[in-house]
RODO-2510 file (C-alpha; in nm, 4 decimals, decimal comma):
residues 414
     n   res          X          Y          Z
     1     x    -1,3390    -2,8690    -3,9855
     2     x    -1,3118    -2,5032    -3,8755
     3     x    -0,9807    -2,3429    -3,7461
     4     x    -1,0960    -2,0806    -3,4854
     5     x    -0,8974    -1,7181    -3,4975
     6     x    -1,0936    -1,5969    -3,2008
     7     x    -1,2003    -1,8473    -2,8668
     8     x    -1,2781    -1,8537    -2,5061
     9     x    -1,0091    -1,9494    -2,2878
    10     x    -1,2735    -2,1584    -2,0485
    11     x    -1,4054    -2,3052    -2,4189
    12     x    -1,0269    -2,4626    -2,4083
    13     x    -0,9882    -2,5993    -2,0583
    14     x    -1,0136    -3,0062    -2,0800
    15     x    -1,0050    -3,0060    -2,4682
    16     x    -0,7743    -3,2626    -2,5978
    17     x    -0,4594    -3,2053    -2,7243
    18     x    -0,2576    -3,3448    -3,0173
    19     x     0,0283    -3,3520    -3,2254
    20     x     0,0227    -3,3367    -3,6253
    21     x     0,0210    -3,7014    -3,6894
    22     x    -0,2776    -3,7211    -3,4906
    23     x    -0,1333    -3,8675    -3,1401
    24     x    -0,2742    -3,7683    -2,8299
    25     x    -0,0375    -3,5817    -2,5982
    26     x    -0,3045    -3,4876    -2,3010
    27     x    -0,5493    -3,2297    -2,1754
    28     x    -0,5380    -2,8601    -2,1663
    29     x    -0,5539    -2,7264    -1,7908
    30     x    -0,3632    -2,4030    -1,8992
    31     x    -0,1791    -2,1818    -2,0978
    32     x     0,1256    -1,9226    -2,0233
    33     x     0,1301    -1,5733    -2,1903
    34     x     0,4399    -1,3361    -2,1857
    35     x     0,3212    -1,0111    -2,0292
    36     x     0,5946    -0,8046    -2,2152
    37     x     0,4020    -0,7327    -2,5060
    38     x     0,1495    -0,5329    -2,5603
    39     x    -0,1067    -0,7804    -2,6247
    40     x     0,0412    -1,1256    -2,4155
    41     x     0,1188    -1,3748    -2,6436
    42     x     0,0837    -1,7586    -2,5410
    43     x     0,3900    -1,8986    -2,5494
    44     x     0,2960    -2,2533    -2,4026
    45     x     0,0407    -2,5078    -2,2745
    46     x    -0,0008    -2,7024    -1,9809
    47     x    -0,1693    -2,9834    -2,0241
    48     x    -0,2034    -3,3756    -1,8219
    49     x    -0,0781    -3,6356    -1,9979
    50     x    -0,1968    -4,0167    -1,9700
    51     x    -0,0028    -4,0489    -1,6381
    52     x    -0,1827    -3,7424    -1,4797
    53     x     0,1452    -3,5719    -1,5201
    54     x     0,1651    -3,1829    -1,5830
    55     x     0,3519    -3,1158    -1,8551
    56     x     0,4222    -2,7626    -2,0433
    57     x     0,4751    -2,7794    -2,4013
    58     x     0,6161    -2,4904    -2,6873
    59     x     0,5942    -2,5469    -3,0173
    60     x     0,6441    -2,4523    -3,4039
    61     x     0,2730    -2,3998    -3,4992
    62     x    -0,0817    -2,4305    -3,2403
    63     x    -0,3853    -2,4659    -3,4207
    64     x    -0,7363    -2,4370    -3,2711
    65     x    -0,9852    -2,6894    -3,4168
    66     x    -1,3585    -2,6966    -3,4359
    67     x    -1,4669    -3,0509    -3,5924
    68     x    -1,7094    -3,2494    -3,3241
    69     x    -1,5922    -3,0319    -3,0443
    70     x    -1,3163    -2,7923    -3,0140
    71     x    -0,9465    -2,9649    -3,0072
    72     x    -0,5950    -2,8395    -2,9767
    73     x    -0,2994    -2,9074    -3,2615
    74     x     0,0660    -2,8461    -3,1673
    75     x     0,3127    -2,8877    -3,4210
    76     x     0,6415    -3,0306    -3,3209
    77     x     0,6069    -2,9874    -2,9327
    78     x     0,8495    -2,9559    -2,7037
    79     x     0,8688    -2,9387    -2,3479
    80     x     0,9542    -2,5894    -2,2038
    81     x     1,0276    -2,3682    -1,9149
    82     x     0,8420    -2,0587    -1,9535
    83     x     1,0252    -1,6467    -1,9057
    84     x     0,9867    -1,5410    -1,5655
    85     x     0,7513    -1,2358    -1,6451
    86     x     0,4390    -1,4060    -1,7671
    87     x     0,1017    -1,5569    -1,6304
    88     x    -0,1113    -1,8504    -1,6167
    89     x    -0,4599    -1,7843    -1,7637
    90     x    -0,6267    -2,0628    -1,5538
    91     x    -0,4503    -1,9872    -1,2332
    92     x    -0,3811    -1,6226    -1,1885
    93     x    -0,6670    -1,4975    -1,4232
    94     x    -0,9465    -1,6618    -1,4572
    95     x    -1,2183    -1,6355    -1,2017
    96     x    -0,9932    -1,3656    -1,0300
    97     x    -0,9611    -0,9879    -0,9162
    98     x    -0,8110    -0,7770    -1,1712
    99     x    -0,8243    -0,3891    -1,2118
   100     x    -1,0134    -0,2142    -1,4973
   101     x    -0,8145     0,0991    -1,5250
   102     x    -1,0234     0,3106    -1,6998
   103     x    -1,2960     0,2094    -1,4771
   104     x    -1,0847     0,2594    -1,1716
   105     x    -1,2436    -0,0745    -1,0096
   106     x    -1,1565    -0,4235    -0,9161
   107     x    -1,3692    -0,6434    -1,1365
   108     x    -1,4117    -1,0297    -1,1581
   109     x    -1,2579    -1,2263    -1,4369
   110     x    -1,5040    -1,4556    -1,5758
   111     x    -1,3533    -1,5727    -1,9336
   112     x    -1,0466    -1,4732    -2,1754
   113     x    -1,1332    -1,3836    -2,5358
   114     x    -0,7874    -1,4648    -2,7245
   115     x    -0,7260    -1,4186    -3,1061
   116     x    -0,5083    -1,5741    -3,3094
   117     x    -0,3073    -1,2832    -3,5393
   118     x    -0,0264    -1,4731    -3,7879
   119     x     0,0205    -1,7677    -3,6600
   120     x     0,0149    -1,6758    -3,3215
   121     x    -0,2386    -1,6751    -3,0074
   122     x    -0,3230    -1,3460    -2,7759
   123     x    -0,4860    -1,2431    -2,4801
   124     x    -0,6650    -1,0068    -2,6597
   125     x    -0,9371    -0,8741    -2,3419
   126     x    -1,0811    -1,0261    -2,0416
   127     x    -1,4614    -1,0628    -2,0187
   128     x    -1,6164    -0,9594    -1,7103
   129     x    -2,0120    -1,0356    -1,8386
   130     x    -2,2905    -1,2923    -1,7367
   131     x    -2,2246    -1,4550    -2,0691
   132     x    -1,8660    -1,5421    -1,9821
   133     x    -1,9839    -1,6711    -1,6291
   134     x    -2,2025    -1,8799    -1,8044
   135     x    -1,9250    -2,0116    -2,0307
   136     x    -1,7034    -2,0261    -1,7081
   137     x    -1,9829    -2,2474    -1,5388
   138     x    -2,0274    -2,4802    -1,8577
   139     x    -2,3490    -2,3399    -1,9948
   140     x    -2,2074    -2,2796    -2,3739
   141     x    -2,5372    -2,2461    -2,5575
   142     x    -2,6917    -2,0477    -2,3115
   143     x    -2,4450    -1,7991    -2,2783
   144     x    -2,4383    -1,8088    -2,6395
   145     x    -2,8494    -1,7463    -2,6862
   146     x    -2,7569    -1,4373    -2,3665
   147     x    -2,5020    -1,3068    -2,5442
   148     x    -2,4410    -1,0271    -2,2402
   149     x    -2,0057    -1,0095    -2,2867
   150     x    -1,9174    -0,7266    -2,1547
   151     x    -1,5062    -0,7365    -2,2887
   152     x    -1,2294    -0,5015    -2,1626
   153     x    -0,9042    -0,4695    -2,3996
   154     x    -0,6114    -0,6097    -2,2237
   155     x    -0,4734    -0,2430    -2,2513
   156     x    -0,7042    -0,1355    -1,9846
   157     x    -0,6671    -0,3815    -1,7383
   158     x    -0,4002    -0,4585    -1,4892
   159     x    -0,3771    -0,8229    -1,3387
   160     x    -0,2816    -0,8523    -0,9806
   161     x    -0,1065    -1,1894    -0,9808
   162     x     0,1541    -1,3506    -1,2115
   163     x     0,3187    -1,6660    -1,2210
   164     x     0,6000    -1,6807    -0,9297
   165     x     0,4059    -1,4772    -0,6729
   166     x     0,0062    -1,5431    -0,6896
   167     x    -0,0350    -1,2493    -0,4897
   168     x     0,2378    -0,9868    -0,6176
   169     x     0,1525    -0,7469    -0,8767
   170     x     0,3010    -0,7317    -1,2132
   171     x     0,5993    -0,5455    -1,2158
   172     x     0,6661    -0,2488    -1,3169
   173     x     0,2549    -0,2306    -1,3215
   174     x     0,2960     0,0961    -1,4837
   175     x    -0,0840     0,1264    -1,5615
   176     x    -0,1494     0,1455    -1,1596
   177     x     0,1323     0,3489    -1,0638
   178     x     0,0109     0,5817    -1,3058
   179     x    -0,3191     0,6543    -1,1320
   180     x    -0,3885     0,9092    -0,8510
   181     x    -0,3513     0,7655    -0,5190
   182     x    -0,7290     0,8393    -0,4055
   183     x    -0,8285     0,6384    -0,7240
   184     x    -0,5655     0,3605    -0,6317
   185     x    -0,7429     0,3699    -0,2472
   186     x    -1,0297     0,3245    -0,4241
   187     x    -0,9299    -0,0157    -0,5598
   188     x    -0,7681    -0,1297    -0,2630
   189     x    -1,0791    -0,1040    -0,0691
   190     x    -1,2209    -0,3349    -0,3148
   191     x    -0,9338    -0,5934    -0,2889
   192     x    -0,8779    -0,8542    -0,0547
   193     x    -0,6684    -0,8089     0,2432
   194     x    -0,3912    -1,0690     0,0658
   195     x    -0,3405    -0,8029    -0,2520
   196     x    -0,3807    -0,5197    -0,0221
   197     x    -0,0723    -0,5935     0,1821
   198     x     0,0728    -0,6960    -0,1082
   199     x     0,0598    -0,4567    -0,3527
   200     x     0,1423    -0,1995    -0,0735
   201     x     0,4461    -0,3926    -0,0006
   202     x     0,5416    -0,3901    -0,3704
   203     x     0,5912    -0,0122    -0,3552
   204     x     0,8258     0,2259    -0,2152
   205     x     0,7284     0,3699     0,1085
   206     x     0,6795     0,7271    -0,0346
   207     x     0,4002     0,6249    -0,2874
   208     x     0,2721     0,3797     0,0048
   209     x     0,1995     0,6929     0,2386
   210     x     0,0410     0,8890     0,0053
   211     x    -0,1876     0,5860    -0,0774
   212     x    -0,2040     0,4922     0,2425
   213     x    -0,3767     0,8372     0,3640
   214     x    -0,6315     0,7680     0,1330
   215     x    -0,8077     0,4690     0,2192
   216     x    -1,0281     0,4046     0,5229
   217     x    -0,9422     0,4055     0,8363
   218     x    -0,9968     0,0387     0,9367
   219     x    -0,8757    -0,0971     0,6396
   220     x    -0,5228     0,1007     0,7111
   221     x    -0,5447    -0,1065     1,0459
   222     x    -0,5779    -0,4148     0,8816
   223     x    -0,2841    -0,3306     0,5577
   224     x    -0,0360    -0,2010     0,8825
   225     x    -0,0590    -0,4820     1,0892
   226     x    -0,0179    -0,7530     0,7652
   227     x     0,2772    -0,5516     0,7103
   228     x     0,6706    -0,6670     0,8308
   229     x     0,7051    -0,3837     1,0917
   230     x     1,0290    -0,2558     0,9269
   231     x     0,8177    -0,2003     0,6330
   232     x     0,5146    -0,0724     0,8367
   233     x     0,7718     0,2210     1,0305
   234     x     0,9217     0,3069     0,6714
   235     x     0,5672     0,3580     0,5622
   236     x     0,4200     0,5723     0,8281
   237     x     0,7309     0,7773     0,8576
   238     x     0,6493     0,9139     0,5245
   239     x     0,3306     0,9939     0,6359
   240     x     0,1927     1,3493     0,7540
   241     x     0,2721     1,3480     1,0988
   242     x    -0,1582     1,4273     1,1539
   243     x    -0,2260     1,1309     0,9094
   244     x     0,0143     0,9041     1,0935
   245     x    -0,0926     0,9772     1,4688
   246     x    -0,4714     0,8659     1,3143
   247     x    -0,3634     0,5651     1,2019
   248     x    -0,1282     0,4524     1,4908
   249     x    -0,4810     0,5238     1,7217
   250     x    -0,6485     0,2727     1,5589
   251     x    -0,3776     0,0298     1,6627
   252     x    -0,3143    -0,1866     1,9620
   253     x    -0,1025     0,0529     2,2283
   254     x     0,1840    -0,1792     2,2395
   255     x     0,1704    -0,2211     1,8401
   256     x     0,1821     0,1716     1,7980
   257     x     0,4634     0,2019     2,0739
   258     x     0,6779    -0,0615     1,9171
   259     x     0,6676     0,1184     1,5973
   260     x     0,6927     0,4946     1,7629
   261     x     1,0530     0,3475     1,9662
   262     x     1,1544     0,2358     1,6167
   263     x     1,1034     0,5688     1,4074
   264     x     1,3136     0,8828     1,4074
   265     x     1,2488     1,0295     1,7873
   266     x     1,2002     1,3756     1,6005
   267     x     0,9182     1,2111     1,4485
   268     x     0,7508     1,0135     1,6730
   269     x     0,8010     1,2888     1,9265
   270     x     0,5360     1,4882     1,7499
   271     x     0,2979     1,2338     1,6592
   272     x     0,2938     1,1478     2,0072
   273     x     0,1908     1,5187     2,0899
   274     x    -0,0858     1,4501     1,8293
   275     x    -0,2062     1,1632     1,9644
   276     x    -0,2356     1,3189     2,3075
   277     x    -0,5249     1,5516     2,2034
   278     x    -0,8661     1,4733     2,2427
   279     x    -1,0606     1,3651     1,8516
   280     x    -1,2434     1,6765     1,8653
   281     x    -0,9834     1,8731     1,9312
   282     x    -0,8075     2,0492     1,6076
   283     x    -0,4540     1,9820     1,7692
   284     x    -0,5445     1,6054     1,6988
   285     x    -0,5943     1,6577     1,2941
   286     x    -0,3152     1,9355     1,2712
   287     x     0,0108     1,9005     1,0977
   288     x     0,3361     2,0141     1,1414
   289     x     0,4598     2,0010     0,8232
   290     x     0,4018     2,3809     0,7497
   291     x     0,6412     2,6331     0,5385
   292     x     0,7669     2,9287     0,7939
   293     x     1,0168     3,2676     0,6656
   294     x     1,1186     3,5421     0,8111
   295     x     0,9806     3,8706     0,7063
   296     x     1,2918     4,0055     0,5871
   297     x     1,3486     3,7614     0,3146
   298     x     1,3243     3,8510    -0,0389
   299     x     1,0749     3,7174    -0,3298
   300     x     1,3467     3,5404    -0,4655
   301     x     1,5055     3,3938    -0,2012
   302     x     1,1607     3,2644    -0,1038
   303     x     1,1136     3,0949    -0,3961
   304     x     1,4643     2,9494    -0,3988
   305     x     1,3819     2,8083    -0,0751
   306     x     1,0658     2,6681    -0,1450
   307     x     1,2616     2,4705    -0,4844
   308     x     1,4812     2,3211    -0,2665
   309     x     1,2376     2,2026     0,0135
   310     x     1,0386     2,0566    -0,3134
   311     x     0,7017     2,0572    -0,0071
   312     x     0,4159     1,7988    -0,0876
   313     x     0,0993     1,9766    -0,3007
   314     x    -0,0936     1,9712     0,0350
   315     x     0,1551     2,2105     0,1889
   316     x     0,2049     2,5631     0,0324
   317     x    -0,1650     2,6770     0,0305
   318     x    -0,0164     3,0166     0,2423
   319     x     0,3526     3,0773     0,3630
   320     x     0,3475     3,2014     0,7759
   321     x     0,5809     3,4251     0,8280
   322     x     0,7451     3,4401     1,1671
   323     x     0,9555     3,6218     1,3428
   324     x     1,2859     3,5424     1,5304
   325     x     1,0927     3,4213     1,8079
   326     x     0,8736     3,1776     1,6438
   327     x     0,6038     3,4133     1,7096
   328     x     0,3232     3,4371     1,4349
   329     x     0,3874     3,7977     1,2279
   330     x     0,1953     3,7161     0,8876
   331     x     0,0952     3,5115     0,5991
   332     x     0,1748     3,5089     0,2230
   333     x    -0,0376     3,3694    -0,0455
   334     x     0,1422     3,2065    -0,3119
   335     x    -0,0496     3,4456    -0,5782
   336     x     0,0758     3,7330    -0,4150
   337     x     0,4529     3,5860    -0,4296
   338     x     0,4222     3,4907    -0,7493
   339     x     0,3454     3,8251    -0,9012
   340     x     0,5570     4,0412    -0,6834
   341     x     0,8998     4,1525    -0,7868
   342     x     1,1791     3,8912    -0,7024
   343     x     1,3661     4,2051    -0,4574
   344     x     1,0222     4,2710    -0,2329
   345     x     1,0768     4,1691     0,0905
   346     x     0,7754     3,9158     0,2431
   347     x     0,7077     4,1705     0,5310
   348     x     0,5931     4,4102     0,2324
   349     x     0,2952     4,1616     0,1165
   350     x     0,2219     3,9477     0,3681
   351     x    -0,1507     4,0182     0,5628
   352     x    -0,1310     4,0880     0,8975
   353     x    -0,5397     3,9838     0,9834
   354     x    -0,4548     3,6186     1,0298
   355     x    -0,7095     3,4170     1,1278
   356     x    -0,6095     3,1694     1,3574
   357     x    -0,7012     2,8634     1,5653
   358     x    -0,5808     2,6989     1,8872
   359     x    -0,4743     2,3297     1,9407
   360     x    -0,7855     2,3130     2,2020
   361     x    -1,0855     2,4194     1,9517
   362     x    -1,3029     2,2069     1,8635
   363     x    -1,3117     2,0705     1,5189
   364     x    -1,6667     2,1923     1,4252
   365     x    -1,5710     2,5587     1,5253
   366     x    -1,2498     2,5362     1,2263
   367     x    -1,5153     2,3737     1,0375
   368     x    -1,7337     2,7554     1,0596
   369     x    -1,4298     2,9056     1,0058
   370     x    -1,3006     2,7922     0,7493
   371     x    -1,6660     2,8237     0,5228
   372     x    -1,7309     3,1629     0,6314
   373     x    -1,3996     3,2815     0,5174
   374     x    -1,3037     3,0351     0,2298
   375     x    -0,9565     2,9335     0,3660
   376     x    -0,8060     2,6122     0,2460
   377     x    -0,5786     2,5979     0,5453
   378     x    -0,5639     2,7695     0,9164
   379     x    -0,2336     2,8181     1,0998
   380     x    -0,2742     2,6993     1,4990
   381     x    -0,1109     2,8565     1,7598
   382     x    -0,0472     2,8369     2,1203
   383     x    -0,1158     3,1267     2,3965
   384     x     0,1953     3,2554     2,3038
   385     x     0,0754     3,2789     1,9172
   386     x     0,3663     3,0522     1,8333
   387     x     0,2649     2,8491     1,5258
   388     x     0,2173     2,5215     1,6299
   389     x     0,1143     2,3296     1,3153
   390     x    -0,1661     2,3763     1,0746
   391     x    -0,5049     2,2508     1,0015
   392     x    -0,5961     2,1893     0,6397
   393     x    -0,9269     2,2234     0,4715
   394     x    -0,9611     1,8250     0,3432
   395     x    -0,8649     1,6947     0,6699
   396     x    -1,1381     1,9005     0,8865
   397     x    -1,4003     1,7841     0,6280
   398     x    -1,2621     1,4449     0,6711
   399     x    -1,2727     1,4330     1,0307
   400     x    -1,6166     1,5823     1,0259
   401     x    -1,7504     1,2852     0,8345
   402     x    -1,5575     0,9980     1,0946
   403     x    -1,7197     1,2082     1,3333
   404     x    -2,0871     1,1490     1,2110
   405     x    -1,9751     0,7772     1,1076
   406     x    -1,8589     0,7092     1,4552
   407     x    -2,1690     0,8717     1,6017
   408     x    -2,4310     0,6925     1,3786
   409     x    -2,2312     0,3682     1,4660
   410     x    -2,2733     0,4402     1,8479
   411     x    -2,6516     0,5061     1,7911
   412     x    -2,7227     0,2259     1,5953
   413     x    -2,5482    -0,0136     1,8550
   414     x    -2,7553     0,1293     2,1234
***
């Protein structure tokens, strides 16, 4: 007889289970870890007794046997109600999406190594390998004689389902939230529409937007219109007004007007001026969140200003500087505020030779402009060279590649 420290979840499922004096209580079908430890402990055991009921079961002592076949001792079980923030290894991890982290991917579940450390059972990694499919599929010795595992800790893995919502992430899923949002895109692409809306609906609507302008422009489509609409107009109202006006195009007209009547008019006043341009035209990727002063305010009053507006990193690549009029007077790197002395007055630094665009250019023309002078952002301007909004170097680039997606897409359907 050989008591096993270390064993395959799927090695488990079916295996009898007993008491100490030997008495058959049932079957395994699953077991419940507590996700508020580091390494989930297994708390209890769900097994189906001689009735076919489902039972879960605590105890004093669980002992994994080897004698004949691999069987389960409880000592002194009880039945139980498991805590509220745990999950099911047979239904909301194995054979399931979960997120490796580190490797900033959704990856397949195929087994669960746990360990037994005093006396106690842990989900100690998840194995994402042919050998655990094997395993999974009931091919033991083979996947033995394979031997291709290829284990992640539990530390670098976040599951997307626990036990009272199969499709709501773990809360407070710190490891996810911790991620940038073009890497947590990235996994959402990979998901399934279900966790997609989701786990998008599981976040405030500030970290939403900025995740949101990250992924794919179809797949927005599809997360916006799974979405309860009060959720969807919270969402897209922290949105660039540029990003927004994209993804309300991709919508059906009445869809985006139901949620335009429902946002702030301020708003959805100029993401319907947006969405009026033409999708070559740089008015249509422009945004109007842009930092304006007047040239007769000081260093330091600038850079009180700009603490208290606390603008998103895409913002302040260059202040504008206009005057009373609106009218477009200058520009002010931040390097050149920085450095100067807090009593300098903006009209003293700022450059004069502004390039510029208009609302009516054509995308591809910014796109020249902005390589042959290295900008990272262009203000536009109307006839009147009133700044209108402002176009921003990842956004051209962006638009340049939908451009040649949509184009390749049109060619290959013809």
């Amino acid at each position: 007889m050989e008591f096993m420290n270390e064993v395959y979840f799927s090695t488990l499922l079916s295996k009898p289970v007993y008491d100490t004096n030997g008495i058959l209580l049932g079957y395994m079908v699953d077991m419940y870890a507590d996700l508020d430890e580091d390494f989930p402990r297994i708390i209890s055991i769900i097994i189906r007794d001689k009735k076919n009921s489902r039972i879960e079961l605590s105890w004093k002592k669980i002992q994994i046997i080897k004698k004949k076949g691999i069987s389960i001792v409880v000592d002194r079980p009880v039945s139980s109600n498991h805590p509220v923030n745990g999950i099911f290894l047979a239904k909301n991890l194995l054979d399931k999406q979960i997120v490796d982290v580190n490797g900033k991917k959704v990856i397949r579940v195929n087994d669960i190594l746990i360990v037994n450390r005093e006396g106690c059972f842990y989900i100690n990694s998840v194995d994402t390998g042919f050998s655990g499919l094997l395993r999974r599929l009931g091919f033991v010795g083979l996947s033995e004689k394979i031997n291709r595992d290829i284990l992640i800790p539990w530390h670098g893995v976040e599951p997307l389902e626990r036990e009272e919502d199969s499709l709501k992430l773990v809360i407070p899923y710190k490891k996810l939230l911790n991620m940038h949002p073009a890497d947590l895109a990235d996994i959402l692409e990979d998901m399934s529409s279900e966790y997609r809306t989701n786990f998008i609906s599981s976040l405030d609507e500030e970290r939403a937007a900025d995740i949101l302008e990250e992924i794919e422009p179809e797949i927005q489509k599809n997360i916006i219109e799974s979405l309860y609409e009060d959720k969807a107009i919270k969402i897209i109202e922290n949105m660039s007004s540029d990003d927004a006006a994209d993804l309300l195009e991709t919508l059906d007209e009445e869809e985006a007007d139901s949620i335009l009547n429902h946002m702030e008019s301020e708003n959805a006043e100029e993401i319907r001026e947006l969405m009026d341009y033409e999708d070559d035209e740089v008015g249509s990727i422009m945004t109007t969140e842009y930092i304006a002063f007047s040239p007769e305010m000081t260093v330091e009053e600038t850079l009180h200003a700009l603490r208290e507006l606390k603008p998103s990193s895409e913002v302040p690549y260059y202040l504008y500087v206009q005057d009373n009029e609106e009218h477009l007077v200058g520009i002010v790197s931040l390097r050149d505020l920085v450095i100067s002395t807090p009593d300098t007055m903006l009209r003293h630094i700022m450059s004069t030779n502004v390039i510029t665009l208009k609302d009516t250019d054509s995308i591809r023309d910014a796109s020249e402009l902005f390589i042959k002078y290295g900008l990272l952002a262009i203000p536009v301007v109307d006839e009147n060279n009133v700044l209108s909004g402002v176009v921003i170097i990842n956004d051209i680039f962006d638009e340049i590649s939908t451009i040649r997606r949509r184009w390749f897409t049109r060619m290959a359907g013809v």
